[in-house]
C-alpha positions as CSV (number, residue, x, y, z in Angstrom):
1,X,137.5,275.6,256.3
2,X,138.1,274.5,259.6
3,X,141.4,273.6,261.2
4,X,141.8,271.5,264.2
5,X,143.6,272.2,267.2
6,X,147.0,270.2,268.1
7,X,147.2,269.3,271.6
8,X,149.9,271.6,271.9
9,X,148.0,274.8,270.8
10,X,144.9,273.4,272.7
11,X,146.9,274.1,275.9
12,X,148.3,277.3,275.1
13,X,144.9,278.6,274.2
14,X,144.0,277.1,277.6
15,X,146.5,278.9,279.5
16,X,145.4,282.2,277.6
17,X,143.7,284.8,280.1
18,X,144.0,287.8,279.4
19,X,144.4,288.6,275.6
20,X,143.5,287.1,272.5
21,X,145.8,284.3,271.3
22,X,147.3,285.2,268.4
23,X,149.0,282.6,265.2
24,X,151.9,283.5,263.0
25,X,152.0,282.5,259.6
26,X,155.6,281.9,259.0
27,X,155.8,282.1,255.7
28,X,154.5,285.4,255.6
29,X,155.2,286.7,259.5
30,X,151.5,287.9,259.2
31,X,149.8,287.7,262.8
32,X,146.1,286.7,262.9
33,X,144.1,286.5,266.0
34,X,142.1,283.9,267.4
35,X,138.5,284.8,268.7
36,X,135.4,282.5,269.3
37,X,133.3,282.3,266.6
38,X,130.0,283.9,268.4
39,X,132.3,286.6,268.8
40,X,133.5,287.0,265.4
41,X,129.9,286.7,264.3
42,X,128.6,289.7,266.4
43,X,131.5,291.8,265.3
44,X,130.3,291.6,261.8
45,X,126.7,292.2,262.4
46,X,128.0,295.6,264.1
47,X,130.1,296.1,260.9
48,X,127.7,295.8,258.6
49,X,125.1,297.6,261.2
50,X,127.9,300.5,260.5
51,X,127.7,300.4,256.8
52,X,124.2,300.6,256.3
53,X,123.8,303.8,258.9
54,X,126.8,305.0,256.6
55,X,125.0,304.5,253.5
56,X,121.5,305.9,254.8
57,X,123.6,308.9,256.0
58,X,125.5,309.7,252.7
59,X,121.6,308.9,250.9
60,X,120.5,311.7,253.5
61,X,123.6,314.3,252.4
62,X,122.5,314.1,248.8
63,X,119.1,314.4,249.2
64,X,119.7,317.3,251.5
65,X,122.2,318.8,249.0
66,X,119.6,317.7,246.4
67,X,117.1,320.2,248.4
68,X,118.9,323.0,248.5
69,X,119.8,323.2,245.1
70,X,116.2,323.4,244.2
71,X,115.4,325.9,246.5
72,X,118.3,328.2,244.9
């Protein structure tokens, strides 16, 4: 889904510098930030880089744990 920018919140993200522009929901008061989608997109290749090394390493544990049951 994509939304369009008004005018008005074209500027403001124009004017932006130094942070990330951030959007209220009103309804809810829940903040969300705004960041480029290249951005976004290398973010969640480092994620999900994160989750596999997480996964190798817990595969490691039990194998290692595995190993040194047998060798009790």
């Amino acid at each position: 889904m994509s939304i369009q920018l008004t005018p008005q919140q074209q500027r403001a993200l124009d004017i932006q510098e130094t942070s990330l522009p951030r959007i209220i929901d009103p309804r809810t008061n829940t903040a969300y930030v705004l960041i480029r989608e290249t951005d976004y997109t290398a973010i969640q290749e480092l994620l999900e880089e994160e989750e596999r090394q997480q996964e190798i390493h817990a595969v490691a544990l039990r194998n290692a744990a595995g190993r040194m049951n047998e060798a009790s």
